[in-house]
Each structure stands twice: as structure tokens, then as C-alpha cells.
C-alpha positions in Angstrom: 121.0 73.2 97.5 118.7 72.0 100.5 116.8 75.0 101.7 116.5 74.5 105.6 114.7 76.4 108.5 115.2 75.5 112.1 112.3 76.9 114.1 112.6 76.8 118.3 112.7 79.0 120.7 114.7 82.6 121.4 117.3 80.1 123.7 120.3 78.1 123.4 118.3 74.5 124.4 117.4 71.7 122.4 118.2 73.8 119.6 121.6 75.0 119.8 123.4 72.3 118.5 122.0 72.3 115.1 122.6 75.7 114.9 126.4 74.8 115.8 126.5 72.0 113.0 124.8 74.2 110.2 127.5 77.2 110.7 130.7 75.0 111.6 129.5 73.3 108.1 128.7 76.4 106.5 125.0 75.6 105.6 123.0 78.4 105.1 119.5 77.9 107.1 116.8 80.3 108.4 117.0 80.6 112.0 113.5 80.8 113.3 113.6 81.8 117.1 109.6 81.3 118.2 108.9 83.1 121.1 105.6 84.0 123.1 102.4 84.4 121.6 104.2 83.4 118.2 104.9 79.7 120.0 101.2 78.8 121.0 99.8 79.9 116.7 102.8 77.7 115.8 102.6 74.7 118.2 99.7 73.3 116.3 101.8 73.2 113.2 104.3 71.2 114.3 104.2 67.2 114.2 104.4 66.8 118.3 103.8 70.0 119.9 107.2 71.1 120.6 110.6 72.3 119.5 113.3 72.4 117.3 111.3 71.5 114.4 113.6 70.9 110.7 112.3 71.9 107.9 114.4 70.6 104.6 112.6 71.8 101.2 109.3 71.6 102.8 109.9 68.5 104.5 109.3 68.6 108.3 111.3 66.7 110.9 110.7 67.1 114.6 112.7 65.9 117.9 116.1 67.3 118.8 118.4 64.7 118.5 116.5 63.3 115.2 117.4 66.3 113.9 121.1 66.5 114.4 122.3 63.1 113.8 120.4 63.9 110.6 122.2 67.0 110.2 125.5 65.2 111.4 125.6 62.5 109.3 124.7 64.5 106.0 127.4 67.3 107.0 130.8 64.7 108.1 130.0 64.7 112.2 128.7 61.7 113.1 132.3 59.7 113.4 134.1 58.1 110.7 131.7 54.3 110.9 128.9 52.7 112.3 130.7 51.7 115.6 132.1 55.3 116.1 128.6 57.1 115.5 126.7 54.6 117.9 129.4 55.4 120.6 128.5 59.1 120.3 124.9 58.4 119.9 124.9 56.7 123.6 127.1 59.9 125.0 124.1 62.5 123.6 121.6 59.9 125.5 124.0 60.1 128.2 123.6 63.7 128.0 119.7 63.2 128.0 119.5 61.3 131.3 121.6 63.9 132.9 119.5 66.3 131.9 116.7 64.4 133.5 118.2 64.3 136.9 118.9 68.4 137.1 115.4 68.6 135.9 113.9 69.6 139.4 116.5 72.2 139.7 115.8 73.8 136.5 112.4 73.8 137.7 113.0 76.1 139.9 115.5 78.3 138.2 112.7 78.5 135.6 109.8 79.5 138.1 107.9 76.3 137.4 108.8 75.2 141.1 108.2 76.8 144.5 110.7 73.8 146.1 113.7 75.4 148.2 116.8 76.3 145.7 119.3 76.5 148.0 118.3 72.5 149.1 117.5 71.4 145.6 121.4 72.5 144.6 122.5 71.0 147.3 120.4 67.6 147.0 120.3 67.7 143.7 122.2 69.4 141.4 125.9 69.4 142.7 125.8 65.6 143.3 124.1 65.1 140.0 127.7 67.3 138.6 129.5 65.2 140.3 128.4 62.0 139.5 128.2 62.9 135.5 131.0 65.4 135.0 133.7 62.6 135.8 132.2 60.4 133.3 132.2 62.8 130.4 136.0 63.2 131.5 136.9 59.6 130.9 134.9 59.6 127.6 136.8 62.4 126.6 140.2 61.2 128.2 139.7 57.2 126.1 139.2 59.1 123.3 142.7 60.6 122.9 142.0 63.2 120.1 140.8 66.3 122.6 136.5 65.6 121.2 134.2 62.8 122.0 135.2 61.0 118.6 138.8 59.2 117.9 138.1 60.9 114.4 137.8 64.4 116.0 135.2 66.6 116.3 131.6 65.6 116.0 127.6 66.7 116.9 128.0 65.7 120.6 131.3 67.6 121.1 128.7 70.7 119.9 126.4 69.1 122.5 127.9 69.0 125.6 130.0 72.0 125.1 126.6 74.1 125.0 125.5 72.5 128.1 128.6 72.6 130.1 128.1 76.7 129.2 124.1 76.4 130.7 126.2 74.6 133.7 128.7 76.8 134.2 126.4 79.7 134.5 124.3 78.1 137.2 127.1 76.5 139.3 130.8 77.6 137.9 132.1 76.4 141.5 131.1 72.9 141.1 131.8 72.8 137.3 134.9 74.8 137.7 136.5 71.7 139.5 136.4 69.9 136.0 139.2 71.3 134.4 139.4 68.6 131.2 135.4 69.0 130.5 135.8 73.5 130.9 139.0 72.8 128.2 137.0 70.7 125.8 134.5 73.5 125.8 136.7 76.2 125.4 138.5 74.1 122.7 135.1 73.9 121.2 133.9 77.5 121.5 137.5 78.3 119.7 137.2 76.2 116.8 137.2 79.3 113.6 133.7 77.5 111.9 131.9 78.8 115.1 133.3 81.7 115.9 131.3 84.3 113.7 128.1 82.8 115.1 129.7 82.9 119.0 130.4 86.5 118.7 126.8 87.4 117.0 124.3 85.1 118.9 122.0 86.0 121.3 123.5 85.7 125.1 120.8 83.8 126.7 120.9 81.7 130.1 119.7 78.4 128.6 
């Protein structure tokens, strides 16, 4: 059996989904949570200064979504073909461009920004939710099988469920309006693979 380790940080993130493939699949893996003074000795270590970073019997492999879709594909969640994992692959880069768009928001939340919060949300991160949230309801909605995937549940129903629960805790009026995207995540969050991990894991904001 592979021996993995997953090393990022102490926060649901870039990193969270991985986690969520390794214990719906029942993989056993060292969860390394890097925090502080620990991430600046380890930084230099890993291939491009950041986080998640795989380790798979002593073999390194670095980026986030490198990482799952590795994962995914090895473990039966990548969809059922070619045509059906592409389609997913271009929701999670979906996902990535949204996440672009709330950055100046986060900035702030995260005390890396002195910019006006109230304003930012206002500017910023409710329209962003209201221009993506709809889309991520059609994809779900075209699918017809209750995940991202015709074939059921994949890696990017992992994804966006984690970052609809980082959503919902910074604006559960806006997100609250999205009733089919809130079910998919609580479909998600149910599903009995996850469940010991859900209850156990550290409750974190991000």
C-alpha cells in the first residue's frame, strides 16, 4: 500500500479536499497541519514555496488541484471518461476564478487589507455570489444525479461543498438565497464516508 502524507496548513483551504477524497476512499494518510514557525523551516522544503504538498512513498507532488485529480483519478472520482473528468476539471477552474474575484474581500477578513469591509462586501463579494452561485446551480441542475458528475459524486462535489461552508460563514444571507447549491452541500456533508472525519476535524473559518 501507498504510504501518503498531506502537509498544509491547520485550515480547511487548498487542502481540504484531499483530505475529503482520502477518507470518503478510506486511504489511510498522515495529515500534516503546518502551522507558524513550523511553515517558514518547511517552506524551503517544498518544490514551490507553498501548500498542500503530496507526499506518496517519498515522492513529492505540489499544487492543489495537481494533487486531487491525482488523488481522484487513482481513488474512482474523477467521472466515469475522459469527457466527464474534463467537464469537472473546468467546474474546479471555475471554482478557481471565483475565488480570485472574492480575493480582496478575504484580504480583508484575513487582516492583509486596511480597504473598508462593509464596501468591499457590498462591491465585491455579494455581486461576485451572485454572479457564480447561479452558475454552479445550472451545473448542478444539467447534471441530474444531485453531484457535479452524471456518474455521481466526484472531487469537485468535495470542492465546492467546502467552499460553499467558507461562504456561508462569511455571508449566510446572500448564500442562503441558493437553496439547490446549500442542499448539494448538505447532501455532501451527509454522505457516511465523511462523516467520521466531519464530526472529528478541526472547526476552522477557512
Amino acid at each position: 500500500m501507498v504510504q501518503y502524507k498531506l502537509s498544509y496548513f491547520p485550515v480547511r483551504g487548498l487542502g481540504e479536499v484531499s483530505r475529503f477524497i482520502f477518507h470518503y476512499a478510506n486511504i489511510p494518510f498522515e495529515d500534516n497541519r503546518i502551522g507558524g514557525d513550523d511553515w517558514q523551516k518547511y517552506k524551503s522544503e517544498t518544490p514551490f514555496g507553498q501548500m498542500p504538498v503530496l507526499e506518496a512513498d517519498g515522492k513529492v507532488l505540489a499544487q492543489s488541484f495537481a494533487i486531487a485529480r491525482y488523488l481522484a483519478r487513482k481513488h474512482g472520482l474523477a467521472g466515469k471518461d475522459d469527457w466527464e473528468s474534463a467537464q469537472l476539471d473546468s467546474i474546479a477552474d471555475l471554482l478557481k476564478d471565483f475565488n480570485t474575484e472574492l480575493r480582496p474581500y478575504f484580504g480583508i477578513i484575513m487582516g492583509h487589507s486596511k480597504d473598508n469591509k462593509d464596501e468591499v462586501y457590498k462591491t465585491v463579494f455579494k455581486p461576485t455570489l451572485e454572479k457564480n452561485l447561479p452558475i454552479l446551480e445550472k451545473l448542478l441542475k444539467d447534471s441530474g444525479s444531485g453531484f457535479f458528475a452524471k456518474s455521481g459524486v466526484s472531487w469537485v462535489d468535495f470542492h465546492v461543498a467546502s467552499y460553499i461552508e467558507t461562504l456561508e460563514g462569511l455571508g449566510p444571507d446572500v448564500v442562503a438565497n441558493y437553496k439547490e447549491i446549500t442542499k448539494h452541500k448538505a447532501k455532501v456533508y451527509a454522505l457516511p464516508q465523511l462523516k467520521k472525519y466531519l464530526d472529528s476535524r478541526p472547526k476552522t473559518q477557512f
